[in-house]
N, C-alpha and C positions, 0 to 999 in steps of 0.2 A: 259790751259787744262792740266790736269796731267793723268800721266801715273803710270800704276803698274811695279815696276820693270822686269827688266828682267828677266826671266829663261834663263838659262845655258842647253839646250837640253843635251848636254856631260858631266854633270857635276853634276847630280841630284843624293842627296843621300837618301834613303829611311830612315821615320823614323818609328820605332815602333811604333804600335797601340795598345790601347787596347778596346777590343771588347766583345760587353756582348752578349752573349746567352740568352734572356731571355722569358718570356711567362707562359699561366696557367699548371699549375699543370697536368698532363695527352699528353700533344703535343709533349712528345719525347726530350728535353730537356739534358736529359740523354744519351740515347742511342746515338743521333746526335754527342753530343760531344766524345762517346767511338769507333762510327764508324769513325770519325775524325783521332783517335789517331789510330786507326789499317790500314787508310788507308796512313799511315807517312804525315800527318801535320806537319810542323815544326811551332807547337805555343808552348808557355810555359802555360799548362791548368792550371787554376788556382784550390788550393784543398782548398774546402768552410769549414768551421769550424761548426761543428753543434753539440745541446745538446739533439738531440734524437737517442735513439737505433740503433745500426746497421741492415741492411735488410738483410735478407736472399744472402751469394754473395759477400757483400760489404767488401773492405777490407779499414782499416786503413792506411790514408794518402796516398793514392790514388783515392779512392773515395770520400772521405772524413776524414778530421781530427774529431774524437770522442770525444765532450769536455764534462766533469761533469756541470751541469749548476752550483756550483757556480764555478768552475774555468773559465768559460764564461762569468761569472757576472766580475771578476777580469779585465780578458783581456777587455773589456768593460770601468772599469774606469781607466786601466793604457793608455788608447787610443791606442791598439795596432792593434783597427780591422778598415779596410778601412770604410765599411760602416758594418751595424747591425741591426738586427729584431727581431720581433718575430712573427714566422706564427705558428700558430693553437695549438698554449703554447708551442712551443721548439725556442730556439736562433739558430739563423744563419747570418755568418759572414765570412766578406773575411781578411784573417791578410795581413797588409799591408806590411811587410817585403818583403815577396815572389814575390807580383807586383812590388816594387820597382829595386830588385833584377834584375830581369827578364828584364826589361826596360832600365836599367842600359848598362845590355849585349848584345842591341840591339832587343830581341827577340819581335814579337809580343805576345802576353799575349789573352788570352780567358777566361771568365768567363761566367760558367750559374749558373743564380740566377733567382728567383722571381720578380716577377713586382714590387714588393714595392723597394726592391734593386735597380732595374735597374735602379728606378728613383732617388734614393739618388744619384747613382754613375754619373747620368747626371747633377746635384746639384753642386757636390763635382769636377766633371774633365768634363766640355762642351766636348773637344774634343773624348769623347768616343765616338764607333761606336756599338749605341745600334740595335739589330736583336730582332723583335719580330716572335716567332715562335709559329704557332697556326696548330692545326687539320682541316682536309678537311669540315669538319662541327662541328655543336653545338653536334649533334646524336652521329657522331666518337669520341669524346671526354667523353662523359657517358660516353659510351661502354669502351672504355680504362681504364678508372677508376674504371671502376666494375670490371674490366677481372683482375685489380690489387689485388682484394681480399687483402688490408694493412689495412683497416678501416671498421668500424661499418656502421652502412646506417645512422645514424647520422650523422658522420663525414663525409660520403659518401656526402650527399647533402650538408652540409659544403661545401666541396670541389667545387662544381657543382657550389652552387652560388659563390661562390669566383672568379671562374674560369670567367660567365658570367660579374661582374665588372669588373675584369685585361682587359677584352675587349675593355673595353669601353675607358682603357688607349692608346690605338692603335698609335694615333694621338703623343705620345711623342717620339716613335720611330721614328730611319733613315730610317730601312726596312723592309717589310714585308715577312715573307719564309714558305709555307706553305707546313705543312710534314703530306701527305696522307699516308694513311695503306698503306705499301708495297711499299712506294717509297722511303724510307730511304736516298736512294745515290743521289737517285735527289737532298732532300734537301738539304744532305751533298754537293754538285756541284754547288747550289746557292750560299751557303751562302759561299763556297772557290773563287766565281767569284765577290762577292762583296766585299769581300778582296781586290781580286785582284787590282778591277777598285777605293779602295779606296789609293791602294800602287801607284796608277798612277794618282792621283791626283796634277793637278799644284801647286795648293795652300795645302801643307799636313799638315794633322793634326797634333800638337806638345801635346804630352799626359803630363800634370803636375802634381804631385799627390799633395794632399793635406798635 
């Protein structure tokens, strides 16, 4: 009969994680991670690389890094980005330096991306700890996506059906955290409690980048 080794109760070192934020377009994605960072998280957020226009708000490498798409096309074939897309004809992309970094110095690492990401980055490192976050219903997620007034009602229902396939991915995630109108800190409470209970795990995940 064998046995799994021992744990050390007094002796147990925490390793960095990294953990994706991710889910459809409209579930707060955003916001979760900005109220994260106001209420002192100590993660190192990951800043996503993208080749479309700035929002109204957004600043420069903090919200995100502003790439020209062909300079996105470069970083692309010098293999400088973790994983890479393209949603609704712009690039987006996490550069792999800044996770490495981060992991290096112990820190946990948080990333939101998109469903198609989330799935390459379970592809590329199993040990991630992917979060999918979705709205209280199918109806609360329209409604957010209109109230955004960013897109045409073309692209609008774009969105809508994209949103209803990323669903259906549900099943590749670790966890599910669902962020109702107006309950923001809830979700925010979840998803810092499955941290938690994932930093206390016997067996802990060892993060490897590719």
């Amino acid at each position: 009969m064998t046995h799994s080794p021992t744990v050390d109760p007094y002796n147990v070192q925490t390793t960095p994680l990294l953990v994706v934020i991710s889910g459809p377009s409209g579930v707060g994605k955003d916001s979760l991670v900005e109220r994260m960072k106001d209420r002192g998280a100590e993660f190192h957020f990951v800043v996503t690389a993208t080749s479309r226009e700035p929002r109204p708000g957004e600043v420069e490498g903090v919200d995100y890094f502003f790439v020209e798409p062909e300079a996105f096309r470069t970083m692309i074939e010098e293999d400088e980005l973790l994983e890479h897309a393209t949603v609704y004809g712009q690039y987006k992309g996490i550069p792999k330096e800044q996770v490495r970094a981060a992991l290096r110095s112990g820190q946990d690492v948080l990333m939101r991306i998109d469903v198609q990401g989330a799935a390459t980055i379970r592809r590329l490192i199993p040990e991630a700890v992917l979060i999918f976050l979705t709205a209280a219903s199918e109806a609360e997620l329209v409604e957010r996506l209109r109230q955004r007034r960013t897109e045409s009602a073309e692209q609008l229902q774009q969105r809508i059906e994209t949103a209803r396939e990323e669903m259906t991915r549900l099943p590749e995630f670790d966890y599910l955290v669902v962020n109702a109108a107006g309950s923001l800190d809830e979700a925010v409470d979840r998803v810092l409690r499955i941290i938690s209970a994932e930093h206390h795990r016997v067996h802990p995940r060892r993060v490897r980048l590719p």
